[in-house]
C-alpha positions in Angstrom: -21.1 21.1 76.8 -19.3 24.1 74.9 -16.9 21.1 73.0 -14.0 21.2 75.1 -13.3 18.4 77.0 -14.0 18.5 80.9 -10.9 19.3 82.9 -12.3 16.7 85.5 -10.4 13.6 85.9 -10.8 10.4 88.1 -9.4 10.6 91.4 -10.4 14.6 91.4 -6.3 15.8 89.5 -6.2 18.0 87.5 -5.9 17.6 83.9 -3.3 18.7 81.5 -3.7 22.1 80.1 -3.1 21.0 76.9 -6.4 18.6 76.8 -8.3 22.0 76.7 -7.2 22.9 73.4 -9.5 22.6 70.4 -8.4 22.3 66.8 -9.0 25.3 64.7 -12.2 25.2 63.3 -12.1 24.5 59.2 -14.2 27.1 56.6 -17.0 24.6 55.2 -16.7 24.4 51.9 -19.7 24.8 50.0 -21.5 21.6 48.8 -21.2 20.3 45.3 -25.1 19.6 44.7 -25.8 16.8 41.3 -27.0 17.7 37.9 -30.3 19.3 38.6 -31.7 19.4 34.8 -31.9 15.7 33.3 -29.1 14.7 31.0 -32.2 13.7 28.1 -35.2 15.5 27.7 -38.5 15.9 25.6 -40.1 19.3 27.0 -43.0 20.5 24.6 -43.2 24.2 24.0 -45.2 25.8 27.0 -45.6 29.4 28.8 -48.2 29.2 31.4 -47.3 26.0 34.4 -49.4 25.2 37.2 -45.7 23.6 39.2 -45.2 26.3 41.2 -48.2 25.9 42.7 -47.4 22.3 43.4 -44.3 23.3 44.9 -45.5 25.9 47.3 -48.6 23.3 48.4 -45.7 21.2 49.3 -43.0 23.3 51.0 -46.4 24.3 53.3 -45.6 20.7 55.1 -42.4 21.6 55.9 -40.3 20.1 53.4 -38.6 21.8 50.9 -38.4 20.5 47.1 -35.5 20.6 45.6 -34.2 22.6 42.5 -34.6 19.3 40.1 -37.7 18.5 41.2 -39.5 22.2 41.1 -38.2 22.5 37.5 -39.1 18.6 36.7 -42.7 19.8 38.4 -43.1 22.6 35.8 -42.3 21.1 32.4 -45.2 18.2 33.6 -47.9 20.3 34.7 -47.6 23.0 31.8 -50.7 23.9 30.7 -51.9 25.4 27.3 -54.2 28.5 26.0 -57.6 26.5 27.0 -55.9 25.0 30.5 -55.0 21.4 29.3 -52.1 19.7 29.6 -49.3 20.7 27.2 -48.0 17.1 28.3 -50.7 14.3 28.6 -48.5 11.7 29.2 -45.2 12.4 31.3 -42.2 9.9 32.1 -39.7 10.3 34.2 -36.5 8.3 35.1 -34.4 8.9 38.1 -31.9 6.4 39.8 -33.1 5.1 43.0 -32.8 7.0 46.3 -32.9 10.6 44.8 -36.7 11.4 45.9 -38.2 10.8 42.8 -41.7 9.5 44.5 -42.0 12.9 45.7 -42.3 14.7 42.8 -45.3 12.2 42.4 -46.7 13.4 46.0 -46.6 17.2 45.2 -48.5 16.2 42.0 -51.2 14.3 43.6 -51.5 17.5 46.8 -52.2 19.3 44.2 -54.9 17.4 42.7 -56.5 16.4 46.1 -56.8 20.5 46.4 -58.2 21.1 42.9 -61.2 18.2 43.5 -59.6 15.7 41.2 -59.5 12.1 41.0 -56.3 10.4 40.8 -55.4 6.2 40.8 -52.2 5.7 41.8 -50.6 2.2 40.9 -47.4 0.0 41.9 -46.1 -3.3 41.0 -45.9 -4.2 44.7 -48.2 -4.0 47.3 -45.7 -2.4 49.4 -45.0 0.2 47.3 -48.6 0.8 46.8 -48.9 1.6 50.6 -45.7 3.5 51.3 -47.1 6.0 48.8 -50.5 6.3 50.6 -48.5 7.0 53.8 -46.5 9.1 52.2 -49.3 11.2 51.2 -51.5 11.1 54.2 -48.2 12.1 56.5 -48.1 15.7 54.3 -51.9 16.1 54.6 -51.7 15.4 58.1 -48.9 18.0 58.2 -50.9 20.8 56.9 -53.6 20.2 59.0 -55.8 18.9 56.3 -59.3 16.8 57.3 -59.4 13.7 55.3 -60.8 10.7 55.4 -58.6 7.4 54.7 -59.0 3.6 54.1 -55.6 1.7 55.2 -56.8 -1.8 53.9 -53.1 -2.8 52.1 -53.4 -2.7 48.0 -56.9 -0.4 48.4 -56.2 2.3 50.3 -57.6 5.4 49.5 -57.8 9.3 50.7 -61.0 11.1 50.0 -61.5 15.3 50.8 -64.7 17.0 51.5 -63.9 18.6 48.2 -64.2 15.6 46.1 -60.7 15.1 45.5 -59.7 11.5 46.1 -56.5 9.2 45.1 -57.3 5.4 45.1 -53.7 3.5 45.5 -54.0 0.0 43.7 -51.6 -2.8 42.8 -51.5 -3.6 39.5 -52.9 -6.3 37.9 -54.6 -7.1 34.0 -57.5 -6.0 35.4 -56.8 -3.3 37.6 -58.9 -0.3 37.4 -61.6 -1.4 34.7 -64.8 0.6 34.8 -63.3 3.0 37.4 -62.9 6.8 35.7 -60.1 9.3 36.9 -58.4 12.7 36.0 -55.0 11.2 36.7 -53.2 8.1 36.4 -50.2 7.5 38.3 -47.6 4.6 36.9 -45.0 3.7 39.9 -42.4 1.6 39.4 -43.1 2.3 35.6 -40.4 -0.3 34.8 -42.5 -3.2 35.7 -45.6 -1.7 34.0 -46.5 -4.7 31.2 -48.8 -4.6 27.8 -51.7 -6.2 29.4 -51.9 -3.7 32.3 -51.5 -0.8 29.6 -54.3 -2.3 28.4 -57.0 -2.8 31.1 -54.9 1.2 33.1 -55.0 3.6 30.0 -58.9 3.9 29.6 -59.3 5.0 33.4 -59.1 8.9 32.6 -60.8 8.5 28.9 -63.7 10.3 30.5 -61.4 13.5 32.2 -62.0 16.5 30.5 -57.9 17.0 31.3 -56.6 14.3 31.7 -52.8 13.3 32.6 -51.0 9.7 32.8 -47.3 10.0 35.0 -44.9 7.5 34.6 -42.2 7.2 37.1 -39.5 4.6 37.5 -35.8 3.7 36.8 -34.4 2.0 34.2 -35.6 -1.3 33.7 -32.8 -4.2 34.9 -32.4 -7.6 33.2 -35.1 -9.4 35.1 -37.9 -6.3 34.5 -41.2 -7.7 33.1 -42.2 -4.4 31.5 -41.8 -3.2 28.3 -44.3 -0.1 28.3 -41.7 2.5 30.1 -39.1 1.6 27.4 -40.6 1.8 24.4 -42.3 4.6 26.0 -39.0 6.3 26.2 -37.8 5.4 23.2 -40.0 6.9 21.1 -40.1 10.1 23.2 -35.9 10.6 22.3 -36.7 9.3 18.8 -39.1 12.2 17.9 -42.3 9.7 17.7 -44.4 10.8 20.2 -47.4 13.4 20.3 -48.0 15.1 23.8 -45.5 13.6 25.6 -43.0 14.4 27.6 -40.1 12.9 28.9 -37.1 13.5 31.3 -34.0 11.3 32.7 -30.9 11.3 34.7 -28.7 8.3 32.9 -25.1 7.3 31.3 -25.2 6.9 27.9 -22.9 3.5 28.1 -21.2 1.3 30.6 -19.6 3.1 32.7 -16.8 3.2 35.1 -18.6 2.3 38.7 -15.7 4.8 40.8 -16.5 7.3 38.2 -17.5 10.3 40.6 -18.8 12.4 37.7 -21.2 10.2 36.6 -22.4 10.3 40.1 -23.0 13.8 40.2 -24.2 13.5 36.4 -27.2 10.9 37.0 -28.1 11.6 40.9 -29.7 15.3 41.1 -29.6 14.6 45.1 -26.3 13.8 45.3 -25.2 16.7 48.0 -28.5 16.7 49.6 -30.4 13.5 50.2 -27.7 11.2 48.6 -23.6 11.4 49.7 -20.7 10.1 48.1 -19.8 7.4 50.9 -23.3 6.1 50.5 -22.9 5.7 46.9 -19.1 4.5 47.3 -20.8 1.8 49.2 -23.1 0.6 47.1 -20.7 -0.4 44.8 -20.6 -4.7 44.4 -18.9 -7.0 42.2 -21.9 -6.5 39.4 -21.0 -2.9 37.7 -23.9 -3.6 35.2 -26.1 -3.5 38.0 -24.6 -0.4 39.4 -24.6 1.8 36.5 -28.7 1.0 35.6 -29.6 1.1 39.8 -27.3 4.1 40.3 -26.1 5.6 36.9 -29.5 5.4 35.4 -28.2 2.7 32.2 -30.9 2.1 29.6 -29.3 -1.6 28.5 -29.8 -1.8 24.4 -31.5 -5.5 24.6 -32.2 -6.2 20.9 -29.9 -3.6 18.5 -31.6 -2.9 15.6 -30.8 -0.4 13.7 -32.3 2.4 11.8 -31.1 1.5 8.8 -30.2 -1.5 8.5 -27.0 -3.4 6.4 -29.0 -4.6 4.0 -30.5 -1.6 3.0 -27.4 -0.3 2.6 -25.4 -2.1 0.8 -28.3 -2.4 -2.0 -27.2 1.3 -2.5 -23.6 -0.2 -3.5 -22.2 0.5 -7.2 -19.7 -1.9 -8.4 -17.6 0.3 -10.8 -17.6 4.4 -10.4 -20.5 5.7 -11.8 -19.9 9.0 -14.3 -20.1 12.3 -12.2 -21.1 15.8 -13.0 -20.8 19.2 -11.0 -18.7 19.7 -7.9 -17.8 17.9 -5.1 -20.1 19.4 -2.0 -18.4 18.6 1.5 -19.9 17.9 4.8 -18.1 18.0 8.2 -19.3 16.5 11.3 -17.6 17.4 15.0 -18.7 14.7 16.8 -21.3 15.9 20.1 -18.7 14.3 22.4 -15.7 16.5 21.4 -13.3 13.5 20.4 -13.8 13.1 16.8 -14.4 15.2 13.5 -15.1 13.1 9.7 -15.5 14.6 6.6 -17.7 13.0 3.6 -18.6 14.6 0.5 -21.2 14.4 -2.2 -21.1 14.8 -5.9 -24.0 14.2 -8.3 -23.9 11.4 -10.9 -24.9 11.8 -14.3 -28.0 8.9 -14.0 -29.6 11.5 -11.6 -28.4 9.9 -8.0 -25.8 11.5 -5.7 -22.5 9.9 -4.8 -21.8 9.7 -1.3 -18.4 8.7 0.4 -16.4 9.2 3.4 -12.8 11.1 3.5 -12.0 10.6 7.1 -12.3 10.3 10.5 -10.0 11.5 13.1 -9.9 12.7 16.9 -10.1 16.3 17.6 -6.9 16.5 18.8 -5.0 15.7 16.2 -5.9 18.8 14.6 -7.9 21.3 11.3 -5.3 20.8 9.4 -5.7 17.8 7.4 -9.3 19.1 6.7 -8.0 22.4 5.4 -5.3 20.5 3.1 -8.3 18.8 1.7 -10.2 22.0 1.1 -7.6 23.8 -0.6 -7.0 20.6 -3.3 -10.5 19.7 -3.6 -13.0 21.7 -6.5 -15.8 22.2 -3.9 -19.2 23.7 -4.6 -20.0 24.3 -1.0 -19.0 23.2 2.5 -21.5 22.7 5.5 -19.6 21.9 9.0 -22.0 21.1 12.2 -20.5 20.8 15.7 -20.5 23.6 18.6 -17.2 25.9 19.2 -15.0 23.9 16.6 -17.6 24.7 13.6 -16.5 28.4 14.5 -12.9 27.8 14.6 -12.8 25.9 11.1 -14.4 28.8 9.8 -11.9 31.3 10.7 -9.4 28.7 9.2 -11.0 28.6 6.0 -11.1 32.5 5.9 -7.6 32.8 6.9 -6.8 30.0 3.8 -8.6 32.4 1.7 -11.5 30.0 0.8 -15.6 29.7 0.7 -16.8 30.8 3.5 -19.0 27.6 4.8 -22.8 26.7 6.1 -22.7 26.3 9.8 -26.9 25.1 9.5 -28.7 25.5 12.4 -30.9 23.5 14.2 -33.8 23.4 11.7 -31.8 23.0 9.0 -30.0 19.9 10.4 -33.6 18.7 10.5 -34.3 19.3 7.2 -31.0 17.8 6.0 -31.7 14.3 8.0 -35.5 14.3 6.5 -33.9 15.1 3.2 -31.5 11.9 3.7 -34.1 9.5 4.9 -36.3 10.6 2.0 -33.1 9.9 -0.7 -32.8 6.6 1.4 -35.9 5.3 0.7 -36.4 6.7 -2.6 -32.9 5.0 -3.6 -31.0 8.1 -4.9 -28.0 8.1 -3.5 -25.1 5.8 -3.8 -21.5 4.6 -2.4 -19.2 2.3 -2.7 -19.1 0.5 0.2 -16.5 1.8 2.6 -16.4 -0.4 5.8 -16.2 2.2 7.9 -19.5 3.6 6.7 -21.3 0.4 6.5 -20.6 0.1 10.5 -21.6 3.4 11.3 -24.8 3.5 9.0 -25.6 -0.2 10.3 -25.4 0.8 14.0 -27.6 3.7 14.4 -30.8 4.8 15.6 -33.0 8.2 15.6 -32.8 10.7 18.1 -35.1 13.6 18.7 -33.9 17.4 17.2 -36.1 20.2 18.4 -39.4 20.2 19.6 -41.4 19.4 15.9 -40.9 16.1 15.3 -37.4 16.3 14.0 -34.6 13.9 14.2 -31.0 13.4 13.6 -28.9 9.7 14.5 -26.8 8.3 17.4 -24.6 5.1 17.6 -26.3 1.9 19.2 -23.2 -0.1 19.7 -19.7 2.1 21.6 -16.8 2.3 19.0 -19.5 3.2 16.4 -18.1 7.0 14.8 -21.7 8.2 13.9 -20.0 11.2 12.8 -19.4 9.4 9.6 -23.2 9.4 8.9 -23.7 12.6 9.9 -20.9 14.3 7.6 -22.3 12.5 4.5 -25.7 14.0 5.6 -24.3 17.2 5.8 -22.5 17.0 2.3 -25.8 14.9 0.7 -27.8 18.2 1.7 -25.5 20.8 0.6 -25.0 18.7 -3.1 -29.0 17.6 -3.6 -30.0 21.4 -2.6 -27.4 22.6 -5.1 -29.2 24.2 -8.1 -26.7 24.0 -11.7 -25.7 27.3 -13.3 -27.6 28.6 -16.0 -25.5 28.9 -19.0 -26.4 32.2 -20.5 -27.6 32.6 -23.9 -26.9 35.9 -26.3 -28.9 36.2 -29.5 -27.8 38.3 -32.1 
């Protein structure tokens, strides 16, 4: 058939001239792909990566890894100077249906080809065997001898070269005695205490060793705990050797949002469509945005620093000041809001903290420039990409000091320097609500790739920027060295 219809017709007449017509063929336009780098990282420095390698083993089968994955593929097998693993432990979250198990197959092809030993476990039995046939369809692909056990929850594929991957369902018991150069964590959101406990000692004895966890977000009814806290520590900076990479929403979100789709779903154009994700959408948007949008549900909120600790930083009256007023300004990493805070020192040796304001973006620089003109400043520090530059040409144009724009590092210094004052009780306030509900309602996020870390809002409606312009303007004043008044002697 060459797509026009048949001129045939019953009864042997003719047909119409006009059924022979086709419509004019429509330019396809070129498909929109999802994100393909994860919306929150934790990549350790590296230079040298064996995921290339991975990729091309795999792309030999006849499949062809996508962008995300290759890239995903070289921040976990990075390797270091001496050839170990820059990341020993690696987590990954992805929302369901994106391919995300196959990252975990080009991982273990690769290990089957370098002789090594891998255990690779599930919560369900099912799961367990869908990854052995997943594995054993690609080796049979390339042609490569193996031999297999199919017995469901102990199958196993052994190669003449010693390499072998031993698929298990887990269990508090799983794995004891047993050694391996790689341990495999499916459906990491079900992965419990107990099982971290009998699993984690399984590749003690590797002279390189590597644990992968891989998973989605865990839901209300998840029974692990390990893949959270896991990932919390890795954003929070707490973490040695670890890496870390997901595709998620920071907060509820619409469920007909399209551009959360194509931020959380790096197949989304290629393995995933948006009719297949319009309908998946139910009557529980909760579900949807942690099965789909890759949600990470805040269970218990505790924050950093808690209300308690704050207010016993409270003075009841003004204490007596000395010096200048040092400023701080905070564009929020959203765009919508900008606060200002400012420091000043106080004559008992503590530092004075308190907000100005808080307003959107949009309403403008120039209440923040009124303020800067009136106010006797020692110094002003401003944080926030693009509109940090653009406040600075404002002050210059208003003739004032030109500001600190700190960069990364020195954000981190000024957030140690903070949590140092907090602890060591030298700063004060007094008290502003505002404040209280931002400091109250925060928790660390990772800065950098040294153990740095700045804050972020557990609760929506929470302006962190308020904490993070009286950071900025606590830094500036506590760094602030007094003038020398010079002496003359006659």
């Amino acid at each position: 058939m060459t797509g026009k219809k048949s001129a045939a017709r019953p009864g042997g007449k003719a047909a119409p001239k006009t059924a022979t017509k086709q419509k004019p063929k429509k330019t396809a336009a070129p498909v929109r792909l999802g994100r393909q780098t994860p919306t929150a990282s934790v990549v350790l420095p590296y230079t040298e990566t064996y995921g290339p390698e991975a990729v091309e083993l795999y792309n030999a089968t006849g499949r062809t890894a996508q962008e995300w994955q290759e890239l995903l593929l070289c921040d976990m097998m990075a390797v270091d100077e001496d050839g170990l693993w820059v990341h020993t432990k690696y987590g990954y979250s992805v929302s369901r249906r994106n391919g995300k198990n196959e990252v975990v197959v080009m991982r273990e092809m690769w290990a089957l080809e370098h002789g090594q030993t891998v255990m690779h476990s599930a919560h369900r039995t099912t799961t367990s065997h869908a990854a052995w046939e997943r594995l054993c369809k690609l080796l049979d692909a390339k042609h490569i001898h193996y031999d297999s056990i199919r017995a469901k929850g102990q199958e196993n594929i052994r190669l003449d070269n010693g390499g072998r991957v031993e698929f298990r369902t887990r269990s508090s018991k799983g794995g004891l005695g047993e050694g391996f150069d790689l341990l495999v964590i499916d459906e990491a959101q079900e992965y419990t205490d107990d099982q971290e406990s009998a699993l984690k000692y399984v590749v003690s004895d590797s002279q390189n060793p590597q644990t992968i966890f891989c998973g989605t977000p865990p839901t209300p009814v998840s029974s692990g705990t390990v893949f959270l806290k896991m990932r919390n520590a890795a954003l929070q900076g707490k973490t040695q050797n670890t890496g870390w990479a997901e595709w998620s929403v920071e907060k509820q979100t619409d469920p007909h949002d399209v551009e959360a789709w194509y931020e959380t779903n790096p197949s989304l154009g290629t393995i995933l469509t948006e009719r297949k994700i319009a309908d998946e959408i139910g009557s529980d948007p909760v579900d949807f945005n942690i099965q789909r949008l890759g949600l990470w549900l805040r269970y218990n909120l505790k924050s950093e620093i808690s209300e308690v600790e704050w207010q016993a930083l409270k003075c009841d009256t003004l204490p007596k000041l000395r010096g200048k007023l040092y400023a701080g300004i905070k564009f929020g990493h959203d765009g919508q809001n900008v606060a200002m805070s400012i420091a000043v020192k106080t004559t008992d040796g503590r530092v004075l903290l308190e907000a100005i304001d808080c307003r959107p973006v949009r309403s403008g620089r120039a209440w923040l420039l009124d303020f800067l003109r009136a106010a006797d400043l020692g110094g002003v520090a401003v944080d926030g990409a693009g509109n940090q530059d653009l406040l600075a040409e404002d002050m210059k144009d208003a003739h004032l000091k030109a500001p600190v724009l700190p960069k990364v590092a020195q954000i981190v210094t000024a957030n140690a320097a903070f949590a140092q004052a907090l602890a060591e009780k030298t700063i004060c306030h007094m008290g502003q609500p505002s404040v209280v509900q931002a400091v109250s309602n925060c928790e660390k996020r990772a800065i950098g790739s040294n153990g740095g870390f700045g804050y972020r809002a557990i609760k929506d409606g929470v302006a962190i920027e308020l904490l993070d312009s009286m950071i900025l303007a606590y830094w500036q004043c506590a760094a602030a060295k007094p003038k020398r008044r010079q002496k003359i002697s006659y």
